[in-house]
Structures are given as structure tokens and as C-alpha cells.
C-alpha positions in Angstrom: 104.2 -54.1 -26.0 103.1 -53.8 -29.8 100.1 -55.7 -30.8 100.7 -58.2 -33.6 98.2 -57.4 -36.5 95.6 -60.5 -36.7 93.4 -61.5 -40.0 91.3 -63.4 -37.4 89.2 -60.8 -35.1 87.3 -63.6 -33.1 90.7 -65.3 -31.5 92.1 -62.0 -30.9 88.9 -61.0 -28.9 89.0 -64.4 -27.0 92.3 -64.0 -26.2 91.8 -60.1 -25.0 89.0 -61.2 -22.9 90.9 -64.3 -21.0 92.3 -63.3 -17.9 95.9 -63.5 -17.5 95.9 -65.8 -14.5 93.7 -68.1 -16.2 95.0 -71.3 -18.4 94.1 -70.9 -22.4 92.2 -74.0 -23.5 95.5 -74.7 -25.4 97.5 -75.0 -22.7 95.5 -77.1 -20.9 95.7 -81.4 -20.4 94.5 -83.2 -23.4 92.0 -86.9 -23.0 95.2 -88.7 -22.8 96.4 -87.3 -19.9 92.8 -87.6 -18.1 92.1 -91.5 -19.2 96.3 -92.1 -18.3 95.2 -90.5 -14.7 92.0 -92.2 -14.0 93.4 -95.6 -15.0 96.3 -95.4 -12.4 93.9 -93.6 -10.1 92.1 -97.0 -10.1 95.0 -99.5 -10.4 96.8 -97.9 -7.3 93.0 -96.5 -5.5 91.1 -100.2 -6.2 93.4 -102.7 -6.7 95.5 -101.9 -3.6 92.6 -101.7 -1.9 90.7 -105.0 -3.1 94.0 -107.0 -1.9 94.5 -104.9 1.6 91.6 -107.3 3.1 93.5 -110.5 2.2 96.7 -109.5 4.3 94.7 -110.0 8.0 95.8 -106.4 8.8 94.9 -105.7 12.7 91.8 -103.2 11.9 93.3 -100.4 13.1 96.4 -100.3 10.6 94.0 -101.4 7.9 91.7 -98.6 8.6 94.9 -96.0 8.4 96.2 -97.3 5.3 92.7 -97.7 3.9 92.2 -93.9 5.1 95.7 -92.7 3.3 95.0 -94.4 -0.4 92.6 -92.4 -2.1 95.0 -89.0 -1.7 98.4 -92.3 -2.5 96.1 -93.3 -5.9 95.3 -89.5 -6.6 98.9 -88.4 -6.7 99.7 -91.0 -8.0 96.9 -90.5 -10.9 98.3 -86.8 -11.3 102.1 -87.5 -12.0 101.2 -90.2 -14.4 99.4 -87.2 -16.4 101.9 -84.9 -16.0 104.9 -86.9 -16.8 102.7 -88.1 -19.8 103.3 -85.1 -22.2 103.7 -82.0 -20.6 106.0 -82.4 -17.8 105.2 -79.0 -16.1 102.7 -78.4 -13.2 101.0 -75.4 -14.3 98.9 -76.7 -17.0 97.5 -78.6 -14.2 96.3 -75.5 -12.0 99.5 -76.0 -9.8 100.2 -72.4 -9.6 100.3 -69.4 -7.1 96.5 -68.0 -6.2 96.0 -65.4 -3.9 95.1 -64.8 -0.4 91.5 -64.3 -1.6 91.1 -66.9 -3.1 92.4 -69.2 -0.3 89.6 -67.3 2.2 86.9 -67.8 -0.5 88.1 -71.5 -0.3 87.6 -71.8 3.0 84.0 -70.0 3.4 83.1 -72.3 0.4 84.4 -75.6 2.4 82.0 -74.4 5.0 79.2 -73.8 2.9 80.1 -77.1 1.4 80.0 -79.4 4.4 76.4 -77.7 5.4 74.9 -78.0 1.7 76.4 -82.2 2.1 74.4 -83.0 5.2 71.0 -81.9 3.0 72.3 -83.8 0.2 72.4 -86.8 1.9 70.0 -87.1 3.4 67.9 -85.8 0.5 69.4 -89.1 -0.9 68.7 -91.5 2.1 65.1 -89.7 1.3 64.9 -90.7 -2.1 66.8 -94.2 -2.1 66.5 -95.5 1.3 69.6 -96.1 1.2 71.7 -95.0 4.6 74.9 -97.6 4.6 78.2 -95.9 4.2 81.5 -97.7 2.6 83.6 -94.8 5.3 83.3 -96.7 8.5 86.8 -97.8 7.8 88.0 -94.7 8.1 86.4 -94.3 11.9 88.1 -97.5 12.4 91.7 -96.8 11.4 91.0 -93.9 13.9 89.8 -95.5 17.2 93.2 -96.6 17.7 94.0 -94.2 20.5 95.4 -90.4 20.3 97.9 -91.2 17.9 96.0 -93.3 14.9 93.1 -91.0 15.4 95.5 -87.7 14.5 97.0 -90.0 11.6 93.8 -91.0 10.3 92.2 -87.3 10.2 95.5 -86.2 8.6 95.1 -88.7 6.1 91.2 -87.8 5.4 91.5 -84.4 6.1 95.1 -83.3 4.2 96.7 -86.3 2.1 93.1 -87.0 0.3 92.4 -83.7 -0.2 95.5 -82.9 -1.9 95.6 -86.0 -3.9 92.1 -86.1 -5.4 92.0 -82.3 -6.2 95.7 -82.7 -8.0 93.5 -85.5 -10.3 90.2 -84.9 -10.1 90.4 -80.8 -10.6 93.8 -80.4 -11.4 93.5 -83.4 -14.1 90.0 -84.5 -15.2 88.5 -80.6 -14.5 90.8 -79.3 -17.1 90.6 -81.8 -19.4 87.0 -81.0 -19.7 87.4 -77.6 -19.4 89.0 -77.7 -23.0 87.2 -79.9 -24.4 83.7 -78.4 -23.7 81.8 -75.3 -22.3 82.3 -74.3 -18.6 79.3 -75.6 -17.5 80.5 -79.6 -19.5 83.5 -79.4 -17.5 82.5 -78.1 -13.8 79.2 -80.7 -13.9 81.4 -83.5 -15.9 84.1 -83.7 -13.5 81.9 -83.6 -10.4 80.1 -86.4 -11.7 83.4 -88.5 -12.7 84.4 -87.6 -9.0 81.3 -88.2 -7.6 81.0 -91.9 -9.6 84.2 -92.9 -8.4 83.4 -93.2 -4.7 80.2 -95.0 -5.4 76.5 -94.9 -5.6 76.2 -94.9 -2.0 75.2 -91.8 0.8 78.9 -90.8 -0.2 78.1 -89.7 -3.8 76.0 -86.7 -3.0 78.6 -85.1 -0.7 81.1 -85.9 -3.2 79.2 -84.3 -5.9 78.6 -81.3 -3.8 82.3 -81.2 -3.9 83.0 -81.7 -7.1 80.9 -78.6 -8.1 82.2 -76.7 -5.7 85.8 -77.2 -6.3 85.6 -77.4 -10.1 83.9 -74.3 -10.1 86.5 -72.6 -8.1 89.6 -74.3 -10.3 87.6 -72.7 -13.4 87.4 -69.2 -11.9 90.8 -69.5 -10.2 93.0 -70.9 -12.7 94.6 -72.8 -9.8 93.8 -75.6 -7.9 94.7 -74.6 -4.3 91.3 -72.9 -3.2 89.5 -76.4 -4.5 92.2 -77.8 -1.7 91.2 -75.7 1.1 87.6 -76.5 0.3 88.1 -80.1 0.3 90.3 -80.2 3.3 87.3 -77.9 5.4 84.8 -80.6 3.5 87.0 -83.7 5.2 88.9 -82.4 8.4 85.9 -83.2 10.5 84.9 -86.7 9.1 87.3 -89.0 11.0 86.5 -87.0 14.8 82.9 -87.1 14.2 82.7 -91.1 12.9 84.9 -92.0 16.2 83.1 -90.0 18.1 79.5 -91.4 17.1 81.2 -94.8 17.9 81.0 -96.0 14.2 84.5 -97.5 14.5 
């Protein structure tokens, strides 16, 4: 292929040196499509959730629909961006990766989940502060055999799928244009982060947040941030019942 003559040396060398697989900063979402996500993130996310007390669920159901939300409101939050203006998932990081990156997403989850537990309780050090908003989730899984599988597949697959389509796939990228790597990998991990509260929650979820941003922006997809969140989550729900906190 013949290269097309360019009176402007610097964009030619930018584009020479971006990887193929990787999304131009053109291509990617715009603020629109970030502030559009977030707002229906929160509309579907909070105020589903604020009215779920008020409908005298028996715990157990409540806990499972509580449990399935966040990955409803984060899917919810991505379609709303991409229907917004672009209408075509690739923009988003919803493309093909390979195998590689889908094993460097799992040893990262693993990493991950071990780097959490110091975070929080660096944070319980800190704050004092050792109360945790999750013990719904224990309790839509102390249901028996059946709501406890439900529950984990909720935590461990639906959230997963749902906040990295948003929070990676949405608000990563957004950032990612806007700024310098580092703006957009530390940004969007402290948007996700924020969002689930300033509780023993946020450092995990800011461990996250680095971790999978940082993985979208090397990537150019969002499916290795995926497996790390799913390795980061699969074991939450087991553990909580297990320790009796449902």
C-alpha cells in the first residue's frame, strides 16, 4: 500500500507509532457519551435500588436482585452511550483480543484479589472504618444451593460484564482521548471506585479500576478487564455466606 504524502510529520509519526489493534483517540467515545452512560448507570443502578427496600421483598429475592443490578445499570449505562452517536461496539473496546491477553487477564484478577485484601485493610487502618454496604449480596445467596449459584453468577459474571462495558469500555475511553494515559487509567478508576462508595469497598474497587483500565489501554479491548473482574468477584458471594455474613 502507497503512503499518502503528509505536510504534517508529527500526525504521520503518531499514527506510524499506534498499533493497529489499538483504537485512535478519534475514534474513540466523546464526554457525551460518558455523562449519557453514568446518568443511566445511576437512574437504573440507584434509583431501582433506593425503591427495592420499599416493596417488602423476602430477603433472599431482594439480596438476588440487589446482587444482579449493578452489571442490569452497567449495560444498561453502555447501550445508552452507544446508541448515543456511534452505534458500533468497537469504539467501545468490544472487539476480538487474543488468547494472551485473556491469560494475562486472569493472572492479573489474581494478583488483583491479593493486592484488595492489603488495600482494605490498609483502609480499615487508616479510617477505622470496617462496615461493608455487600452483605446483601451474602444474603441473596444463603438461600440454599440454588440462590447461592444465582447470586455468585450475578457477582461474579453479570457485574463483571456490565461495569467493565461502562466503566472501561465507556468512561476509560472517554478519558483516554481526552487526556494522557496516565488521566484516563487513574480517572476512570477513581470514577469507578466513587461510585460504589467511600466505604471498605472503594479500595478494592480502585484496585480494579487500575487494573482493568490499564489492561483496556494496552489491549485496545475490553475483554481481558472482564476476566480480571470476574477472577476479582467470583469468590465474593461463597466466601460472605460462608463466614455467615448473610
Amino acid at each position: 500500500m502507497s503512503q499518502v504524502p503528509s505536510n504534517h510529520p508529527q500526525e504521520s509519526e503518531k499514527t506510524a507509532a499506534t498499533p493497529s489493534f489499538l483504537p485512535n483517540k478519534a475514534s474513540r467515545p466523546r464526554l457525551p457519551e460518558g455523562i449519557v452512560g453514568l446518568v443511566v448507570f445511576m437512574v437504573v443502578g440507584y434509583g431501582v435500588g433506593s425503591q427495592l427496600s420499599r416493596l417488602g421483598l423476602d430477603p433472599v429475592v431482594y439480596g438476588l436482585v440487589f446482587t444482579a443490578l449493578s452489571g442490569i445499570a452497567g449495560i444498561a449505562g453502555f447501550a445508552a452511550a452507544v446508541l448515543l452517536r456511534i452505534r458500533s461496539l468497537s469504539p467501545f473496546g468490544v472487539r476480538p483480543v487474543s488468547r494472551r491477553w485473556l491469560l494475562i487477564g486472569v493472572g492479573a484478577g489474581l494478583v488483583a484479589f491479593m493486592v484488595k485484601g492489603l488495600a482494605v485493610l490498609a483502609y480499615i487502618a487508616i479510617t477505622g472504618d470496617s462496615s461493608t454496604p455487600q452483605t446483601v449480596y451474602a444474603e441473596g445467596g444463603s438461600g440454599g444451593v440454588l440462590s447461592l449459584i444465582l447470586a455468585t453468577l450475578f457477582l461474579g459474571l453479570l457485574t463483571p460484564l456490565g461495569e467493565e462495558l461502562l466503566f472501561r469500555g465507556v468512561i476509560a475511553n472517554v478519558l483516554l482521548r481526552h487526556g494522557r494515559p496516565f488521566f484516563g487509567v487513574v480517572g476512570s478508576a477513581l470514577i469507578f471506585a466513587f461510585m460504589h462508595g467511600v466505604n471498605i469497598v472503594f479500595p478494592a474497587a480502585l484496585v480494579m479500576g487500575l487494573v482493568g483500565a490499564e489492561l483496556l489501554r494496552r489491549s485496545g479491548s475490553v475483554w481481558p478487564a472482564v476476566v480480571v473482574h470476574v477472577v476479582f468477584n467470583l469468590p465474593t458471594v461463597p466466601v460472605m455466606v460462608l463466614a455467615g455474613m448473610g
